[in-house]
C-alpha positions in Angstrom: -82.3 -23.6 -132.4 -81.4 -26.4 -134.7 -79.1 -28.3 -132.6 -79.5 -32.3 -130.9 -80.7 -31.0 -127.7 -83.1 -29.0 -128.5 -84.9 -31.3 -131.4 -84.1 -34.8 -130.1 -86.0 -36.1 -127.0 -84.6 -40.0 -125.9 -87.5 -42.1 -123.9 -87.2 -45.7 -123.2 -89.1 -48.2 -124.0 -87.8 -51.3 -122.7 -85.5 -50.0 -120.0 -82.4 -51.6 -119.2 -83.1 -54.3 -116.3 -81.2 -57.5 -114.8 -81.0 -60.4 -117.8 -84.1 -61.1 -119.3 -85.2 -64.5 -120.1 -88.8 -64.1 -120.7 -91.0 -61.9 -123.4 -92.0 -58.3 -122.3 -93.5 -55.6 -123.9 -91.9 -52.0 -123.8 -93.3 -49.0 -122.2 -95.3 -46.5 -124.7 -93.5 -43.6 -126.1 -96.0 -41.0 -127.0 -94.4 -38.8 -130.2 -97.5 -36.0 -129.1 -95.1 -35.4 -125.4 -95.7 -31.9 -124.2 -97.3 -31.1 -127.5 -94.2 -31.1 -129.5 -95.7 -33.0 -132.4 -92.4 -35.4 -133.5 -92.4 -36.4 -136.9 -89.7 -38.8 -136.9 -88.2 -42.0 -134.5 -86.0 -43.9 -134.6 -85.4 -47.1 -132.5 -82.0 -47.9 -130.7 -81.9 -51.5 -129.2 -78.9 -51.7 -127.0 -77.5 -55.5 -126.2 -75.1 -56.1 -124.2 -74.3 -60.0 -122.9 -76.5 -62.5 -124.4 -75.8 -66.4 -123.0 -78.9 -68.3 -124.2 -82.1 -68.8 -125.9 -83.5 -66.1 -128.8 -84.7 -62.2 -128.2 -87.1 -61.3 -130.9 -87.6 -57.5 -131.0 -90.8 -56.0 -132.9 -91.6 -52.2 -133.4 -95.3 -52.2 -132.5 -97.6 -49.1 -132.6 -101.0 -47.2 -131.6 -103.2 -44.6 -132.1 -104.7 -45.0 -128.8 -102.3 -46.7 -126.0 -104.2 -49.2 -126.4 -104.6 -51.2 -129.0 -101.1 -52.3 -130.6 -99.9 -54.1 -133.8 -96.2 -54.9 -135.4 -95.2 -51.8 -137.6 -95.8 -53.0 -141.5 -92.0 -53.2 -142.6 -93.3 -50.4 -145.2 -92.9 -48.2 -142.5 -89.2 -49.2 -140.8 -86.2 -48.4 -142.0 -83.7 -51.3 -141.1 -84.6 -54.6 -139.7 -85.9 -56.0 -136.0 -83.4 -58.2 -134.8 -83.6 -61.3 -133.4 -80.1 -61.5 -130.8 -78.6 -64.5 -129.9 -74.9 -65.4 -128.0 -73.7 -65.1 -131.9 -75.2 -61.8 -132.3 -74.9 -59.9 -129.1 -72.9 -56.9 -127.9 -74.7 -54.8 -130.9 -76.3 -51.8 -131.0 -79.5 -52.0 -134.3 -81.3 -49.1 -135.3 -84.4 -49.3 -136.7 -86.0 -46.0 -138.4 -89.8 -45.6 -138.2 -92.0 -44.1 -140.8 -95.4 -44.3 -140.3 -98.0 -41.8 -138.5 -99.3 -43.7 -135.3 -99.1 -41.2 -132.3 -97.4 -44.0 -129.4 -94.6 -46.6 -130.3 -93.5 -49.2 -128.0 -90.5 -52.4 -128.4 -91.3 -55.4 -127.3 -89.2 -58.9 -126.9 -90.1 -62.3 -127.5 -87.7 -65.0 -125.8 -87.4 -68.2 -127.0 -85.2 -71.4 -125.8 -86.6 -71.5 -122.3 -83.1 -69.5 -121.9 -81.7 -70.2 -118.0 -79.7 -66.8 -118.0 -80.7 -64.8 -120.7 -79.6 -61.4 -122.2 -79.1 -58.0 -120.9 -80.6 -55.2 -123.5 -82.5 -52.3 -123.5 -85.0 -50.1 -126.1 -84.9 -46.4 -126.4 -86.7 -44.4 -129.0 -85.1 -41.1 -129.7 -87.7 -38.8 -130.9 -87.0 -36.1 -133.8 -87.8 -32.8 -135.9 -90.8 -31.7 -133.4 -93.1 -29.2 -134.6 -92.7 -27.3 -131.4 -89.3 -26.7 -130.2 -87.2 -26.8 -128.3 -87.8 -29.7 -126.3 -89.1 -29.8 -122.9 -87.0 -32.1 -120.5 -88.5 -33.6 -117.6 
């Protein structure tokens, strides 16, 4: 079947948590999950509320889980935001191109913010080799 459900898997990366107001790196989103091969991602950064200091986001990505680097912006479609009280209540994509097998978003806060900002990272996976989906 060709339809959303059935070819589009959403995992979060940096799940939605009480106001941040210090850096923190996402949780790894593997595009090999129950061997459906994805081919495409795309990252949705959620923020809500932002009252101080600056949230950096960076795509980063792996062939092993282990060892990470920033995405080359060759390979993303869009731009990694960087959220303050002026740019909040926003929702960025970012599109990824490249081959690496995990993907994770991580923040960088600067400001020594006192309250922070309330966001979240999800990466919806696409176009798996193997379908449909499986849903845990």
């Amino acid at each position: 079947m060709k339809d959303a459900y059935n070819n589009l898997l959403v995992k979060a990366s940096l799940a939605p948590a009480a106001a941040r107001t210090a850096s923190a790196n996402g949780t790894a989103v593997d595009r090999a999950e129950d061997s459906s091969m994805y081919q495409d991602a795309l990252v949705v950064i959620a923020v809500g509320t932002v009252t101080d200091g600056t949230h950096t986001f960076e795509v980063q990505d792996s062939d092993d889980n282990s060892s990470w680097a920033a995405v080359d912006s060759a390979y993303l479609q869009g731009s990694e935001p960087a959220v303050t009280s002026s740019t909040d209540e926003t929702v960025y994509e970012i599109g990824y191109k490249g081959i690496k097998r995990y993907l994770r978003v991580i923040t960088t806060v600067t400001g020594s913010p006192a309250t922070g900002g309330l966001y979240s990272a999800l990466v919806v996976l696409a176009n798996p080799r193997v379908a449909p989906v499986v849903r845990n």
